[in-house]
C-alpha positions in Angstrom: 108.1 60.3 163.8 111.4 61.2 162.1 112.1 61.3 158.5 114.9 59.8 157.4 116.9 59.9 154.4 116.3 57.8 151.3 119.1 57.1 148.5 116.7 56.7 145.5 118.6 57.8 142.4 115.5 59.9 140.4 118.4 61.3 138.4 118.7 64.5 139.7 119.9 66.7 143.0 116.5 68.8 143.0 114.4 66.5 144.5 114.8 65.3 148.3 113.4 62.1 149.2 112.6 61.0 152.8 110.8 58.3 154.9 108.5 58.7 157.8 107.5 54.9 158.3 105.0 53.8 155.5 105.2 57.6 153.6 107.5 59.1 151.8 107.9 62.8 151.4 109.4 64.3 147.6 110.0 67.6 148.6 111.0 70.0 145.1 114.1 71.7 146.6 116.0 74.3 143.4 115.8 77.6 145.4 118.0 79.3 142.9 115.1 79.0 140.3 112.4 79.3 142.7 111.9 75.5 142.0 111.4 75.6 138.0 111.2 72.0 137.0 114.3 71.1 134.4 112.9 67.5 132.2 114.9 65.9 134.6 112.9 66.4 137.6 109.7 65.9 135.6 111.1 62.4 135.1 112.7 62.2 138.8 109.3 62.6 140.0 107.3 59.9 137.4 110.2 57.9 138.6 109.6 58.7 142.4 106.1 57.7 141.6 106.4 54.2 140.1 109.3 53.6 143.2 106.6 54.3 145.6 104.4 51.8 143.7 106.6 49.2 143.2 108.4 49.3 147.3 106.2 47.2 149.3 107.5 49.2 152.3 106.5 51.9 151.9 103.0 53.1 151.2 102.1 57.0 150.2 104.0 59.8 148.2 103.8 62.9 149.8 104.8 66.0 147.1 106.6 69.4 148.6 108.0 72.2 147.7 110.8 74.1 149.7 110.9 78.2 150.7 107.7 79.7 149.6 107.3 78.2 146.5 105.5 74.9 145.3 107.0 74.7 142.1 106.6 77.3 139.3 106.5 74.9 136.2 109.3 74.4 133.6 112.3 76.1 133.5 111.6 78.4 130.0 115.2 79.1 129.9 116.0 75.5 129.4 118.5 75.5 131.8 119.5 72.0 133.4 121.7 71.3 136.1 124.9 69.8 136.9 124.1 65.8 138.0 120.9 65.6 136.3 120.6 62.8 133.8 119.7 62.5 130.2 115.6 61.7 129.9 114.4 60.0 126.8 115.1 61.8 123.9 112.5 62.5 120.9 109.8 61.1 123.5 109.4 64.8 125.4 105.4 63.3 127.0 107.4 60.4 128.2 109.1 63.0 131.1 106.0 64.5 131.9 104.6 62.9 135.6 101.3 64.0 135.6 99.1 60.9 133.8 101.2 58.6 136.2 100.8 60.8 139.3 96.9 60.3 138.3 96.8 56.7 137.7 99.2 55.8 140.7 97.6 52.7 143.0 100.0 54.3 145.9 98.2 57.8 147.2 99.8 60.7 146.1 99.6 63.6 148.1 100.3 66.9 147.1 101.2 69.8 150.2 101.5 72.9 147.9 103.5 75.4 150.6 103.7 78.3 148.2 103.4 79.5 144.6 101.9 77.0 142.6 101.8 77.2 138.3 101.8 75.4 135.1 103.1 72.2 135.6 103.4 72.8 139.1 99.7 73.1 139.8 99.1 69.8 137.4 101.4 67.9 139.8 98.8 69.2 142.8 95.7 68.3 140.4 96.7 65.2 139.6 97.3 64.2 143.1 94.6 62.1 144.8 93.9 64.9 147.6 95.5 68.4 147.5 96.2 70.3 150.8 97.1 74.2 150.3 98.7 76.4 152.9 96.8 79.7 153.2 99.5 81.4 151.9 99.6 79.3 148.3 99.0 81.1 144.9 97.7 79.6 141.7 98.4 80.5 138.0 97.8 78.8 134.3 99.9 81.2 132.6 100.8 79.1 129.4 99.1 80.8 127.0 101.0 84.0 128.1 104.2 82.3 126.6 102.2 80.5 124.0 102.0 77.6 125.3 99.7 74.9 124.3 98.8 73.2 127.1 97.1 69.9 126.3 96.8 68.4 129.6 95.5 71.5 131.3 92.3 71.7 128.3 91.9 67.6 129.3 91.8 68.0 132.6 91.2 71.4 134.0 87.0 71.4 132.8 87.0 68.3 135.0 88.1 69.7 137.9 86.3 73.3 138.2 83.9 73.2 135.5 83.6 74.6 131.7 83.3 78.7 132.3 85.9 77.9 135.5 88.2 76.7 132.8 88.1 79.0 130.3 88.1 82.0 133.1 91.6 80.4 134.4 93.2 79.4 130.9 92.2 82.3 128.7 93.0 84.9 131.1 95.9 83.3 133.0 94.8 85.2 136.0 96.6 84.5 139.4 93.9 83.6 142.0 94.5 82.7 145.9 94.4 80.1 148.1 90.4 80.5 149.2 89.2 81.4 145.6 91.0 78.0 144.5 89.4 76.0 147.0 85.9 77.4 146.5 86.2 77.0 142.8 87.0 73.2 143.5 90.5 73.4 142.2 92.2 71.9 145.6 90.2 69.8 147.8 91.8 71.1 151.5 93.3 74.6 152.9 94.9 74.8 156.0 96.9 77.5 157.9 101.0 77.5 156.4 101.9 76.5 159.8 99.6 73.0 159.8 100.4 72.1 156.4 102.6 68.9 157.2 100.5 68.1 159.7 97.5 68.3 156.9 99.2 66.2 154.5 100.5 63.6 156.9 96.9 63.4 158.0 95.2 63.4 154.6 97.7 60.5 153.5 96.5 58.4 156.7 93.1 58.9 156.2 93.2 57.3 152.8 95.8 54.7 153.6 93.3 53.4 155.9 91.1 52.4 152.4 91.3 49.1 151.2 93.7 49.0 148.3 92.5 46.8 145.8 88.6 48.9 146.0 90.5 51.6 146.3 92.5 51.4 142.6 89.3 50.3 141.2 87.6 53.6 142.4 90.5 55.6 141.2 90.6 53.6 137.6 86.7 54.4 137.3 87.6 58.4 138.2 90.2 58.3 135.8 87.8 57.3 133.0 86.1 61.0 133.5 88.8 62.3 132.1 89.0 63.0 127.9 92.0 61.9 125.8 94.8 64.6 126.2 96.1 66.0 122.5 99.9 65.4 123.2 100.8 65.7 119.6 99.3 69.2 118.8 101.0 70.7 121.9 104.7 69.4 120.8 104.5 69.7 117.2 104.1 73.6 118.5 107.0 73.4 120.9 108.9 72.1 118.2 108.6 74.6 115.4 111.1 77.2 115.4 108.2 79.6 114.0 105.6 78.7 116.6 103.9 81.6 119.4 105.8 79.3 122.2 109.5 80.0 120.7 108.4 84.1 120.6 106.6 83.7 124.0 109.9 82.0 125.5 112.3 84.6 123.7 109.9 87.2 125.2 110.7 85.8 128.5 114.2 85.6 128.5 114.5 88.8 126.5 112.1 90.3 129.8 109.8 92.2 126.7 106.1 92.2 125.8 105.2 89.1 123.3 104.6 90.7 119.7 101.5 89.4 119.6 100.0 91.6 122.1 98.2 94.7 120.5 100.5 98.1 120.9 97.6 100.2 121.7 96.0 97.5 124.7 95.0 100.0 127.4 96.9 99.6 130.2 
């Protein structure tokens, strides 16, 4: 079946939307940043989300990225883009998709093609089933940029386990595609070349669920997860002395973080 074309304003020009009968496919398309998210495509795709939810003709969200990257997480530079819109100021958790990707009653589908990190690999968590090409990477490199990551210490024990968790978040190692999917942190690998075909199928299979005992399953799911401590995590963004202002700098300036020891053996 052919996709075709939808119109949805989400408020930015990063984010192609197409229908393919009952699904529609969000595919995360900003090759010159390798896909980094600006708050407005955060917000595009909570709105995406809730659109899905609310059309009653269409059915299923299916989450992309384009080239050979899923999407790397925020854009630390702060850079937006020309056409995307304002998102609502002072209220910086209000952007974020991830709690409403979770708690959608429409399935949400995530086919990571490429490099998947930081927010980027919350989006694929969050989904009801994640399908991974073969050729997909996976990071939680926050705390490299001192970043404290609230949703990722809710939600990441859940998924993989306690010493999983810490292995992932404290060292902010890169793993692959099979060491993700035998940890338990994606639920389906394919080979690159079936991963359309993976995700069409996967959103099929649970389409064919009844609804109503379906969001009821989901809402009791949901409740396994602990309270996320949004306020610690943007009171540090927000203070011009905080790790994550150095960490970004760091980045931008292309330098070691001070706080890394000078005499760290290589």
């Amino acid at each position: 079946m052919n996709r075709e074309p939808l119109d949805w304003d989400l408020g930015t020009n990063n984010l192609r939307v197409e229908r393919e009968g009952p699904l529609v496919w969000l595919t995360i398309d900003r090759p010159q940043a390798r896909n980094a998210f600006t708050p407005a495509m955060y917000f595009g795709i909570k709105k995406a989300v809730r659109r899905v939810n609310a059309d009653k003709q269409v059915r299923a969200l299916i989450i992309t990225g384009s080239g050979d990257v899923f999407a790397p997480g925020g854009d630390l530079g702060g850079r937006s883009e020309t056409g995307d819109a304002p998102v609502p100021e002072g209220l910086a958790q209000e952007t974020l998709p991830f709690v409403t990707i979770r708690e959608s009653q429409a399935p949400v589908i995530a086919a990571v093609n490429g490099i998947c990190q930081a927010g980027g690999l919350l989006i694929a968590m969050m989904a009801d089933v994640a399908v991974v090409s073969a050729r997909a990477s996976f990071r939680v490199p926050e705390l490299l940029r001192g970043i404290i990551d609230a949703t990722y210490a809710s939600v990441l024990p859940v998924h993989v386990g306690m010493a999983q968790a810490r292995d992932l978040l404290l060292t902010a190692r890169k793993i692959d595609a099979a060491e993700a999917y035998r940890i338990g942190l994606v639920s389906r690998i394919c080979a690159h070349e079936e991963l359309e075909a993976e995700a069409r199928k996967a959103a099929i299979e649970v389409l064919q669920t009844a609804p109503e005992a379906r969001a009821h399953v989901k809402r009791m799911l949901n409740q396994q997860y602990p309270p996320i401590d949004y306020e610690t995590m943007f009171v540090s963004l927000m203070s011009e002395t905080s790790e994550a202002r150095e960490g970004m700098r760091a980045f931008m300036e292309k330098r070691p973080p001070r706080w890394i020891p000078e005499d760290l053996p290589d």
